[in-house]
C-alpha positions in Angstrom: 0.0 0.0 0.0 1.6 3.5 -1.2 1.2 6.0 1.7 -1.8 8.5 1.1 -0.5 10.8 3.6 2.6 12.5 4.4 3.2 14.4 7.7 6.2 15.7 10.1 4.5 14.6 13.0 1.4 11.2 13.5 -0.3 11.1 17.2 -1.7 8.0 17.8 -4.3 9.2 20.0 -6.4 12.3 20.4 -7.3 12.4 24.3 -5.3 15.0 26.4 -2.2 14.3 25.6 -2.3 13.8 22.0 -4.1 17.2 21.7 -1.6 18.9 23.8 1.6 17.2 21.7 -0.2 18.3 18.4 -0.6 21.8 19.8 2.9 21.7 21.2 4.3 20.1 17.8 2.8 23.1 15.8 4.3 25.8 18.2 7.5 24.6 17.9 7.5 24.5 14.1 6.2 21.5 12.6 4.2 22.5 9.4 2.0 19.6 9.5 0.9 17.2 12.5 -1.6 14.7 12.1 -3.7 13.2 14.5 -5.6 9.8 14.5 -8.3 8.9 16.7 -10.7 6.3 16.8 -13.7 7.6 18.5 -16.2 10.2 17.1 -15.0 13.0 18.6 -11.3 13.8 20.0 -10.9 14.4 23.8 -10.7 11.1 24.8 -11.8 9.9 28.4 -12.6 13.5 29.3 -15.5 13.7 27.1 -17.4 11.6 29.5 -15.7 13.5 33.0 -18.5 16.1 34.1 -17.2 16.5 37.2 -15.0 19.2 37.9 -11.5 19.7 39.0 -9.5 19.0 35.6 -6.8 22.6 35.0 -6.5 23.1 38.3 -2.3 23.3 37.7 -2.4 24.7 34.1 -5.2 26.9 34.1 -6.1 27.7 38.1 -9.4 27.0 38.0 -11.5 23.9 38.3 -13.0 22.4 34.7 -15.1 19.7 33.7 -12.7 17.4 31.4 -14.9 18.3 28.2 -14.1 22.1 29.5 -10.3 20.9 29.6 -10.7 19.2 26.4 -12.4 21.7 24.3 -9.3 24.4 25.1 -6.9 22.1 23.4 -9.3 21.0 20.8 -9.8 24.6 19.8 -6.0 25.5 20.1 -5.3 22.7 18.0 -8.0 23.9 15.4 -6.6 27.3 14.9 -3.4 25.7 15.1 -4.6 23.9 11.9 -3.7 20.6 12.7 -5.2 17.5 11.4 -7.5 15.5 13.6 -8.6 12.5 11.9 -11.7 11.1 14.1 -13.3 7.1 13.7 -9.8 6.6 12.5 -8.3 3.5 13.9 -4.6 3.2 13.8 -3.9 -0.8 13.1 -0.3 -0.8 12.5 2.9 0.6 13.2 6.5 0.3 12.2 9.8 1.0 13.6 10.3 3.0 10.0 7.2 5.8 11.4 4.8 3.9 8.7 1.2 3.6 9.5 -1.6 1.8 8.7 -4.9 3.0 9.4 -8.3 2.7 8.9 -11.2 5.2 8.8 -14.5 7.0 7.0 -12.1 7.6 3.9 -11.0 3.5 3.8 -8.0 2.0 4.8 -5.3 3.8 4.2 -0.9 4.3 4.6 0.9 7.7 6.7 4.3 7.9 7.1 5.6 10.3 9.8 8.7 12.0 10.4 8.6 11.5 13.8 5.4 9.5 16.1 4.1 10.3 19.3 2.5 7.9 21.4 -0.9 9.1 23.1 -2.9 5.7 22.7 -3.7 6.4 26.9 -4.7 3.6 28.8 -7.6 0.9 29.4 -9.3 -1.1 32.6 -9.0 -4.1 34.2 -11.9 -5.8 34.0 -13.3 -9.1 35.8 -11.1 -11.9 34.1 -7.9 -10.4 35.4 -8.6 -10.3 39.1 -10.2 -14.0 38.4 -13.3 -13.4 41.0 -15.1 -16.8 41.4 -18.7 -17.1 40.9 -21.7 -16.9 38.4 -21.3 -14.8 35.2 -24.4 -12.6 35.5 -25.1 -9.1 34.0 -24.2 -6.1 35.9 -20.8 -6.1 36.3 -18.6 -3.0 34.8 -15.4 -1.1 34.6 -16.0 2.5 36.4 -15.4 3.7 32.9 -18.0 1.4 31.3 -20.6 3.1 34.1 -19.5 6.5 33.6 -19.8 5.9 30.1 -23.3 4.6 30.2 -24.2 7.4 33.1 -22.6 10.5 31.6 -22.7 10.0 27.6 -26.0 7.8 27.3 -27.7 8.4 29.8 -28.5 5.2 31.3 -28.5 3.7 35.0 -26.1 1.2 35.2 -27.9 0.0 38.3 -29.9 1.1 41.7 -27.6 -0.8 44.5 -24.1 -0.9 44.0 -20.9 -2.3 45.6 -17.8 -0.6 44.2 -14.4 -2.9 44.5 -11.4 -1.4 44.3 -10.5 2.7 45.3 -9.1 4.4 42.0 -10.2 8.0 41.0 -12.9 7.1 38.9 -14.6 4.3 41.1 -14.5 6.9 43.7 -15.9 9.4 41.3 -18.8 7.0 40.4 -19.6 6.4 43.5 -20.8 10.0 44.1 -22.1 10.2 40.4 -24.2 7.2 41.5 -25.3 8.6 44.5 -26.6 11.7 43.0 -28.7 9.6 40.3 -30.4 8.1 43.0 -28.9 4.8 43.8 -27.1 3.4 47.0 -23.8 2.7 47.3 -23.6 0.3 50.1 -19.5 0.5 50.0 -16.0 1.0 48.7 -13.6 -1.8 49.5 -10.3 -1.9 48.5 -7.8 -4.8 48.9 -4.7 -2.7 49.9 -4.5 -0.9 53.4 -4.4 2.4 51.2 -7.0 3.7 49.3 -5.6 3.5 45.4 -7.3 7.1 44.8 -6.8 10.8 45.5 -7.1 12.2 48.8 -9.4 15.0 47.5 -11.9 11.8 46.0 -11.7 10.0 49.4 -13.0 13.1 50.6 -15.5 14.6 48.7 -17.1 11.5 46.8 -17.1 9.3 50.1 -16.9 10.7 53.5 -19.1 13.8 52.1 -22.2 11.3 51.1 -20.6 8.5 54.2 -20.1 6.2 51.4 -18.1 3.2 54.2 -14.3 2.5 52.7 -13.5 -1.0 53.8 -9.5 -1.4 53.2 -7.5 -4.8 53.3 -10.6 -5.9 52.1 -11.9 -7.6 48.4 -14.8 -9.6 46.9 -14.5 -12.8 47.1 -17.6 -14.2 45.6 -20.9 -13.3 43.2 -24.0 -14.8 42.8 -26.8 -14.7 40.3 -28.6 -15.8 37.8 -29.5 -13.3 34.7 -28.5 -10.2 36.8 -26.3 -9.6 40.2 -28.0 -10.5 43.3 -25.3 -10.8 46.2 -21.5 -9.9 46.7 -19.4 -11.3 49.3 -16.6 -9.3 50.6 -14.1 -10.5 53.1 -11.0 -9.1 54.9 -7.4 -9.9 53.6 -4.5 -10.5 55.3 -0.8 -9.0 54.6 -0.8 -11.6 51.6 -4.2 -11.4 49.9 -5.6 -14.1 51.7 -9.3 -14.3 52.7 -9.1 -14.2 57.0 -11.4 -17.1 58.5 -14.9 -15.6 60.0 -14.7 -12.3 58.3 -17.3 -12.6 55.0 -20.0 -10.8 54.8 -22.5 -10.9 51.8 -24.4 -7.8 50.3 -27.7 -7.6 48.5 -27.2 -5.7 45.5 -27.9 -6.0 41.6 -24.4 -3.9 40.5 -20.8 -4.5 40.8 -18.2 -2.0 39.7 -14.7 -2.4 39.5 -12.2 0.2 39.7 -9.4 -2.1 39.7 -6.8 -0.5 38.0 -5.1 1.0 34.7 -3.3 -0.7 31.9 -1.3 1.8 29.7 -2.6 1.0 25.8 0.5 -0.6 24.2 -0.2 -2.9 21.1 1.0 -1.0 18.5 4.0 0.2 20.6 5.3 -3.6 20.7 4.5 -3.9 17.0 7.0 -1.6 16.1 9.5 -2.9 18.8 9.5 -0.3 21.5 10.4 -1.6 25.0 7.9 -1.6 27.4 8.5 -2.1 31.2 7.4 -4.3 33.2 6.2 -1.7 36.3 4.4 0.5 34.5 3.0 -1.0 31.1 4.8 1.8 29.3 7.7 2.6 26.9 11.3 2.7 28.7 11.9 6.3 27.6 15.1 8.6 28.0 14.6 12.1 29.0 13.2 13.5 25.9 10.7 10.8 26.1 11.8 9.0 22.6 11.7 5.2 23.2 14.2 2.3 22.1 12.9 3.2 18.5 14.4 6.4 17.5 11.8 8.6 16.1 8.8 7.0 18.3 8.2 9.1 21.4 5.6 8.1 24.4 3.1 10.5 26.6 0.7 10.1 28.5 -1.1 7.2 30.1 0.3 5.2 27.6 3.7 6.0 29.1 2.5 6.1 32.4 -0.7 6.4 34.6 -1.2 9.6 36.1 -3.5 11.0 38.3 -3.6 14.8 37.0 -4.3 15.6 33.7 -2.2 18.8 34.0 0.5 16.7 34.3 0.0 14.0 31.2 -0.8 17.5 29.0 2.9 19.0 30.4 4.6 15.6 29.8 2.5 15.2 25.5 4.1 18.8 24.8 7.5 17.7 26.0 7.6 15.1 23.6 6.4 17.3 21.0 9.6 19.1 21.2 11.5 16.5 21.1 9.8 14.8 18.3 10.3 18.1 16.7 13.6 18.3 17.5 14.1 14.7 15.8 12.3 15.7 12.9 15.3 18.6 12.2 17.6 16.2 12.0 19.2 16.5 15.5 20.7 13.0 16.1 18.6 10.2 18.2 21.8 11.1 21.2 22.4 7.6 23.4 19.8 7.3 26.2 22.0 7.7 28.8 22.2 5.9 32.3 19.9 3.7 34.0 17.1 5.4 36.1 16.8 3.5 38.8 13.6 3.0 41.6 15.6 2.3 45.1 14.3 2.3 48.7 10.6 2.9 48.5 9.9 3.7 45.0 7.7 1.9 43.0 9.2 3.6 39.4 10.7 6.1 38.1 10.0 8.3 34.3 12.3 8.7 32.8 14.2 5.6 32.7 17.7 6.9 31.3 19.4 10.2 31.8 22.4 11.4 29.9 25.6 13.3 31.6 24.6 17.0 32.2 21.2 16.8 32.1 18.7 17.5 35.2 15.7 15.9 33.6 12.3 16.5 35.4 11.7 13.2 37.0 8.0 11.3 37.6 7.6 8.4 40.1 5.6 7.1 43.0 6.3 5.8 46.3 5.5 1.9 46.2 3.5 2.3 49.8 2.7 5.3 52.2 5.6 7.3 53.3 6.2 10.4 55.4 7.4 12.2 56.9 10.8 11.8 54.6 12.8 12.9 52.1 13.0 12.6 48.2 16.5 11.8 47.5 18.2 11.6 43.7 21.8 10.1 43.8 24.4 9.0 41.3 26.9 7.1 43.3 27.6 8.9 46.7 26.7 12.1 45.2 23.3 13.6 46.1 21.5 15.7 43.1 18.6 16.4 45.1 16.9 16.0 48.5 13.4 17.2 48.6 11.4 17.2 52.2 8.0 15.8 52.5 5.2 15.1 55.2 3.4 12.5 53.1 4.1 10.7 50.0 1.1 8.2 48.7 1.4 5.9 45.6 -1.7 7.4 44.2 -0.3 10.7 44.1 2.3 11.3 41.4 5.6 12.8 42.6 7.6 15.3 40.6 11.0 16.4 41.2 14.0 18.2 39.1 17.4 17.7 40.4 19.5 20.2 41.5 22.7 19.7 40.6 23.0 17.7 36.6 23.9 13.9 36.4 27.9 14.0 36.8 30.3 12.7 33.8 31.1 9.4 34.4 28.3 7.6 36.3 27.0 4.8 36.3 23.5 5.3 37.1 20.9 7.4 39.3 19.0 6.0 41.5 15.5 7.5 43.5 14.6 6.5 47.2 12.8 7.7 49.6 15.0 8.4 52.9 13.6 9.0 56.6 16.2 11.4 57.7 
């Protein structure tokens, strides 16, 4: 197939950070960016987030995500670039060719440079293997929101929600104000898996219970959910003797976790790793496969939009960058997650550099210190009272990544 379409730049993706990168790419000179994305309408997820509190970093005030969305959907239209909607992207190759497939047929792009903003998806029932009956009524919080918020359907009228990220907390208030009771939250960690703001203001505020160390550990039912057995856990995940209890309730939701959106990634080789589902980036965010950079959820999860939009038009420059013919420099050294970090983005650093670094703690921390090393030398040490792995931690080092190291390395430290 002879390519159709030409362009300096190709997002895969057109959520919030493919719309930042494409705005981003266009201010810092590419002629044409192209954008592919597969739903109707480009904004991705926060087309269906009415709730507030999206910009509060980038903007200072608190928007609904299709507010957010619709300020980089107009910046990228005057910024004429092209957004490409029902467009599914099947292919891509480690040479920037793609293959796609949308309203106009199927149909060949090849980029000068690619940027990966594919974002992320759920975990849903079969990979947290929950025995029991197969009946209707059990979703992803996205699935729920989705059929709440965009279509305007109940997903049910007595819910138990399992598991404590952002948007099962946010459902459980949505639900709450549509009329239907939400008899709890229970989350198999002893740490709720969502923002402290959510734990707050869609729970305690409407005394939604938050059962921690606890999971389901049975459903029931026939054509539709009838009853939900939850049980404490111990350290390991085990059920402990004596504690079941069962609830009556026709809905199930799960909020169970995020899965960065990687297929095409590994079809055109990049590296992914094994922590965080994403590509192993250097500091200008270009994966393994020189000319491919990652953003986003589909680099990494985060928990502020602000944050994935800053980290899309940092790729943009450097896919920009690529596309003038700078050289694809060596990664760098090893970025390593020590004492009490679960990861760290990004995963190389070259000599000189300070890159801005992402990472969470792997469990609650605090009060403590942030400390970046490369040997015995310290780059930075950053105070903090309270460090939880559901809140993204950002940090810039002080002093640059001396000649001659081997590699950094991020811990958290209690003096």
């Amino acid at each position: 197939m002879e390519p159709t379409l030409k362009t300096d730049i190709a997002v895969i993706g057109g959520g919030p950070a493919g719309l930042a990168a494409a705005v981003a790419a266009r201010a810092a000179g590419a002629e044409r960016v192209l954008v592919l994305e597969r739903e109707p309408v480009a904004g991705g997820i926060l087309n269906q987030c009415i709730h507030d509190g999206f910009g509060l970093v980038r903007f200072g005030e608190a928007l609904t995500g299709p507010e957010y969305a619709d300020r980089f959907l107009r910046a990228a239209q005057e910024a004429e670039v092209q957004i490409l909607t029902e467009t599914m992207t099947l292919e891509l190759t480690a040479e920037r060719r793609l293959t796609a497939l949308g309203p106009q047929g199927l149909f060949a792009a090849e980029a000068g440079a690619v940027i990966l903003a594919m974002g992320c998806r759920e975990r849903a029932r079969g990979a947290i293997q929950i025995p029991g009956t197969r009946p209707a009524g059990i979703f992803t919080a996205g699935t729920a929101q989705h059929y709440l918020n965009a279509q305007n359907l109940m997903p049910g009228r007595r819910a138990l929600i399992l598991g404590s990220g952002d948007v099962g907390l946010i459902m459980a208030r949505r639900l709450t104000l549509e009329g239907a009771e939400v008899l709890a939250v229970v989350e198999k960690l002893p740490y709720a898996g969502g923002l402290a703001r959510n734990i707050a203001q869609c729970l305690e505020d409407y005394d939604i219970p938050l059962y921690l160390s606890h999971t389901v550990t049975h459903i029931e039912g026939k054509q539709r959910v009838e009853r939900v057995t939850v049980a404490r856990v111990d350290e390991a995940g085990r059920e402990v003797p004596g504690t079941a209890r069962v609830y009556a309730c026709d809905t199930l939701i799960l909020s169970v976790g995020l899965i960065p959106e990687n297929e095409l990634s590994l079809k055109a080789g990049v590296k992914l790793s094994p922590v965080t589902g994403g590509a192993l980036v250097d500091e200008d965010l270009q994966t393994n496969v020189p000319g491919i950079f990652a953003c986003g959820n589909a680099l990494h999860v985060h928990d502020l939009v602000d944050y994935a939009s800053a980290e899309a038009e940092q790729a943009a420059r450097s896919a920009v960058a690529f596309c003038r013919g700078e050289a694809a420099l060596p990664p760098g050294i090893p970025v390593r997650p020590a004492a009490g970090v679960r990861y760290v983005v990004p995963f190389f650093a070259r000599p000189g550099s300070r890159p801005l670094l992402s990472l969470r703690v792997s469990a609650p921390a605090g009060p403590g210190r942030l400390v970046v090393k490369a040997g015995e030398q310290v780059l930075a040490a950053r105070k903090f009272t309270r460090l939880l792995p559901s809140e993204m931690a950002r940090l810039t080092p002080r002093l640059p990544v001396p000649p001659g190291a081997a590699e950094m390395e991020v811990l958290v430290s209690d003096a």
